[in-house]
TIVEXLUM-585729 format. One record per residue (C-alpha): residue in three letters; x, y, z. Coordinates in steps of 0.5 Angstrom, whole numbers, plus 500, padded with zeros to 3 digits. Example, Ala and Ser with C-alpha at 12.3 -4.5 7.8 and 13.67 -1.06 7.14 Angstrom:
ALA525491516
SER527498514
end
This chain:
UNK404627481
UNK407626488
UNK402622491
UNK404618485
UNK411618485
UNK411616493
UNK406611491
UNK409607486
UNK416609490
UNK413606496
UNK410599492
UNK419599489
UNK421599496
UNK416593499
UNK418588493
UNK426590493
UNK425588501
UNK421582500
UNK425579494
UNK432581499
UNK429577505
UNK427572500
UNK434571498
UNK436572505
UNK432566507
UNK434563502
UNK441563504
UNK440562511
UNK436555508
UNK442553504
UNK447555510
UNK443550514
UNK444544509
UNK450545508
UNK452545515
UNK448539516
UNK452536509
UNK457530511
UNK463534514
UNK470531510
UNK476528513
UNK480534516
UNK487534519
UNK485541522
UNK480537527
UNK485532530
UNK485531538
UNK490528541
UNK490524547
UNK497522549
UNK498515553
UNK500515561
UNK503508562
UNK508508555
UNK511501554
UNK518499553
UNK519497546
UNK523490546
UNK531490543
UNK532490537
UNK534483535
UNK527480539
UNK522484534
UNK518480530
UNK513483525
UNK507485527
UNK507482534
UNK509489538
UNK505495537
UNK507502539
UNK504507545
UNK499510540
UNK494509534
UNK490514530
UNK483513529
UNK477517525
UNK469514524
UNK464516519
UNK457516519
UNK454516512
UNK448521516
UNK454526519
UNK461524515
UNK467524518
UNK468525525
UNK474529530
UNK480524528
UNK483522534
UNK490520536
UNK489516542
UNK494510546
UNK494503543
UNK488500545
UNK482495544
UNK476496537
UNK469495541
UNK465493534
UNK458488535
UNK458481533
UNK453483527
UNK458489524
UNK459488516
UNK466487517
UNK466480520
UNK461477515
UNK462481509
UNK469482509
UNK469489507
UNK475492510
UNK481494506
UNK488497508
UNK495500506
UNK501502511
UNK507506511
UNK514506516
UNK518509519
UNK526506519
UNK532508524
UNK537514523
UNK543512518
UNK550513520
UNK555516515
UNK559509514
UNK553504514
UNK552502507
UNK547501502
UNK546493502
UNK539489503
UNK532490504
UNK527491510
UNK522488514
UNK521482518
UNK516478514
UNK516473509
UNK514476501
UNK509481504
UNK507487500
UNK504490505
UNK505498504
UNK509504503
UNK514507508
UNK517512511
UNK525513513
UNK529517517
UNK535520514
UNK542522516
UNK540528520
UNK534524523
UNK529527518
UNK522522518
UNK521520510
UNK516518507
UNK518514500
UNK512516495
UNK506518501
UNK502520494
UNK502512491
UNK498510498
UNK494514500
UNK490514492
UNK491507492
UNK488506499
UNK482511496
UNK481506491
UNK481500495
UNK476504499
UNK471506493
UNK471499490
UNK469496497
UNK464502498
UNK468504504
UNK468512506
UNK473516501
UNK476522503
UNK481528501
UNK487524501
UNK491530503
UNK488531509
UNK489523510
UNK497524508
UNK497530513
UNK494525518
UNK498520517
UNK505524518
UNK502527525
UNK501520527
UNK509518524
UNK511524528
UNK508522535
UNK510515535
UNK517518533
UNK520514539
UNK518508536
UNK522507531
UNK528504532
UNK535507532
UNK539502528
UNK540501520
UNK535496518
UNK530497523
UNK524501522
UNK516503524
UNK511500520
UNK504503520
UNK498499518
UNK493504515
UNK486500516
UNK479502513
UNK473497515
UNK465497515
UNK462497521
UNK454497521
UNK450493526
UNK447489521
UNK447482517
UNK444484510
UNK449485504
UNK450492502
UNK454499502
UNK455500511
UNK452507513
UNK458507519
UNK466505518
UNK472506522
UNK478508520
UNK484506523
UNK493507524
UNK497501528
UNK504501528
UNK509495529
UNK517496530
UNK520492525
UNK527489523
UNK531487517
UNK527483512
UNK534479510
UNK538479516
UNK544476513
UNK544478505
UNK538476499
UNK536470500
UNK533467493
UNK527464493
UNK524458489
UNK516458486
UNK510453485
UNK506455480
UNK499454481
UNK493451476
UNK490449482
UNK488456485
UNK487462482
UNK489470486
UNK485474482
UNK481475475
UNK478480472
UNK473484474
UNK474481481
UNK479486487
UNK486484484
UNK487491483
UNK484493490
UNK489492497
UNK484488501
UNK484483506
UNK479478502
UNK486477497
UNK491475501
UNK487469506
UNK485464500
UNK493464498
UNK495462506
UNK493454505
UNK496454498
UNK502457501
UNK503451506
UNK501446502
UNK507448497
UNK511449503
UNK512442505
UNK516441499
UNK521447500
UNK516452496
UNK517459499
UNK511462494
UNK506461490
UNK507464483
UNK500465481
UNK498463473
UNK492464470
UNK487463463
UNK489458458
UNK496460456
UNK498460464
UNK500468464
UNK504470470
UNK499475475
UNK503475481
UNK507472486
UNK506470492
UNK503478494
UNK509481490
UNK509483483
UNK513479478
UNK519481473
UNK523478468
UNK529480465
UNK531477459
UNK533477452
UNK526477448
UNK525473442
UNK528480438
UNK534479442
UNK534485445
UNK535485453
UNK528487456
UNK525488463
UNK518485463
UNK512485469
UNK505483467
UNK500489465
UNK496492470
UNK490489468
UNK486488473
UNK488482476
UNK495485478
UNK496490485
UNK499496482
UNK505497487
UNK509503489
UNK515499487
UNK513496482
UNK512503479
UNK518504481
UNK522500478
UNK519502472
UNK519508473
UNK526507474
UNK528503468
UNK525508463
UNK530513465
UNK537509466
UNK534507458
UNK539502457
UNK534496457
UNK528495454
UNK522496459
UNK515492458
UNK508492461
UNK506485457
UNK503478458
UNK508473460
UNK506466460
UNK510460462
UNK511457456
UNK515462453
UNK518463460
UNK520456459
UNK522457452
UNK526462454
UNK531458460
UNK531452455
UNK535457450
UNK539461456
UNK535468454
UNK533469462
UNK538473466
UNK535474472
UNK528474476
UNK525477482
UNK518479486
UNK517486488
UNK514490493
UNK515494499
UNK517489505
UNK524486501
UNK524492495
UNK525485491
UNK526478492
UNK531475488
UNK527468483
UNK532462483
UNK526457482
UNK520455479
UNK516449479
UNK511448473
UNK508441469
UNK512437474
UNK519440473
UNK524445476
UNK527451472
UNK533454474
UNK532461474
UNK540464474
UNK542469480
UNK549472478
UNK553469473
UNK560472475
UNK558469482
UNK556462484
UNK555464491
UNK550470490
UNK543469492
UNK541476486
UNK543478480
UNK546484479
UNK539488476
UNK536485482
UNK541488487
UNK542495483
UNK534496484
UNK535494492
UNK541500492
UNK538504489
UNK531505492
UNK533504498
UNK537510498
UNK532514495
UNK528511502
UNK534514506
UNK535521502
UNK542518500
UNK540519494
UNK537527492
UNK530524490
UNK523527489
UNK520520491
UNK522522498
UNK518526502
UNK520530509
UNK516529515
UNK517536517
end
């Protein structure tokens, strides 16, 4: 019976030790796989790489938009064998890509921003909006506040809009918190860039873009993504400046099915020669139309809202549904958003199209109209230009000089408040 029992015991303990060092082999193969699994975007791997020759930054009443650029800039490349890379920090400099990389043909590239604006003083007032440029909705932004504290206004809406345009382009995705945290150590080293005085800020310029050596057309295998930053100064210098619209039949921004959703560079190039045909005849911007009944999409690269009286009577606030063919913009959601809890209008998401927008001028229902985005916050509408006609779109009623109506200037206020922290918000988010 000994003899059986050690036996039978000894058959136990030779398959027990043969299934752990199954098991075992099994978890040193799937260790093995998984360490040779794409690695993700991390914040924790960054390497930072601080210029020796730093640039003296222009006076603030030189700086045009885009056209100087701060010591440094982030970068992080991705492989579709190994993933993401070490981002890095590194001083501004050259891209070296080959003549073949799908960018250059294909257009594959997207891109997003945000900035940092100057310290507010306790006696500046709240009165226009930034950036430079002309009618460019370029991204979000982030702010300091009156104790120097770096802000972003609503980081959250970039980096998922900056997500999806990436994935409708097949470009690398990512954990958009390891890219928010990227973004903010990227803000914090160039803290000296942004400029000291209201109205002045740091724009940044969030890009992802295919980067395989190859002419045929097909998801790229290597990309790189990258962040510039360009000091910037105040979009109205001296106060709103209302401007006048073409609206275009002729030329079309988006349709369905198509990247008016996506905020990549192939939406923004067909619409330069439109802008400057129509310039020539005192046109600021295209307003962008499209089907049978000419509804409003956007304008210029902005967003679009009306508010009027409808044809219930009722005061209401209307933009174009996000359809596709519209880019959902950080302020447009905003002003929605915004909207819906001041409840003292009726707020829609619906199609517009010109004929009742030029019903409702004939009949004196329209009060005010502007454009949307995050370089103006808003642009105030004075007129449009449909079937060979200018219809005036009113401004304020109780000033003849004002250049915005009243709603147009509350929305201004109020967000860029909410921006600086002068208005407690958890749109805002501290860079700490």
């Amino acid at each position: 019976m000994r003899s059986l029992f050690s036996t039978a015991s000894l058959a136990t303990s030779l398959v027990a030790r043969t299934s752990l060092r199954g098991a075992a082999r099994r978890m040193s193969a799937a260790a093995a796989a998984s360490s040779d699994s794409p690695a993700p975007l991390s914040a924790k791997r960054i390497q930072v790489q601080l210029t020796k020759d730093p640039k003296k930054m222009l006076p603030l009443n030189q700086l045009v938009f885009g056209q100087t650029f701060s010591d440094h800039m982030l970068t992080a490349e991705w492989t579709a064998s190994k993933g993401w890379a070490d981002p890095k920090i590194q001083p501004y400099g050259k891209i070296s890509l080959e003549p073949s990389a799908t960018v250059f043909h294909y257009a594959m590239e997207c891109f997003e921003g945000m900035k940092a604006a100057s310290a507010i003083t306790a006696g500046d007032a709240i009165t226009a909006p930034l950036c430079a440029c002309t009618g460019i909705r370029t991204a979000s932004f982030s702010y300091k506040d009156k104790q120097g504290r770096i802000r972003l206004f609503r980081p959250d809406m970039n980096v998922n809009r900056l997500y999806n345009s990436c994935k409708r382009m097949t470009l690398p995705t990512f954990d958009k918190a390891e890219m928010l945290e990227l973004i903010k150590q990227f803000v914090k080293t160039e803290t000296n860039w942004i400029p000291s005085e209201r109205g002045y800020s740091l724009y940044l310029r969030p890009t992802s873009i295919a980067t395989q050596e190859s002419l045929g057309v097909g998801p790229s295998n290597r990309a790189l993504f990258f962040v510039i930053a360009s000091p910037v100064g105040p979009y109205y210098k001296t106060g709103f400046s209302a401007v006048s619209l073409y609206s275009s039949r002729e030329y079309v921004r988006a349709w369905p099915g198509g990247t008016g959703d996506a905020k990549v560079g192939g939406n923004y190039a067909p619409g330069i020669r439109p802008q400057i045909e129509v310039a020539k005849d005192g046109y600021q911007q295209i307003l962008w139309l499209f089907g049978e009944k000419d509804n409003i999409t956007e304008v210029g690269t902005m967003n679009f809202f009306m508010y009027w009286i409808n044809e219930d009577g009722v005061k209401e606030l209307r933009t174009p549904p996000l359809d596709g063919t519209i880019l959902p913009g950080v302020t447009r959601d905003s002003i929605l958003t915004l909207s819906r809890d001041w409840n003292e209008f009726k707020v829609t998401e619906g199609p517009i199209t010109m004929s009742a927008v030029t019903k409702a001028i004939s009949e004196g229902r329209v009060l005010e109209m502007f454009g949307a985005g995050t370089a103006a916050i808003v642009s105030p509408i004075k007129r449009i230009r449909y079937d060979d006609k200018d219809l005036s779109i009113p401004l304020d009623p109780k000033d003849p000089n004002a250049q915005a109506g009243p709603l147009t200037k509350r929305f201004a206020d109020t967000i860029m408040g909410i921006q600086y922290g002068e208005i407690p918000h958890k749109w805002s988010v501290i860079v700490d």
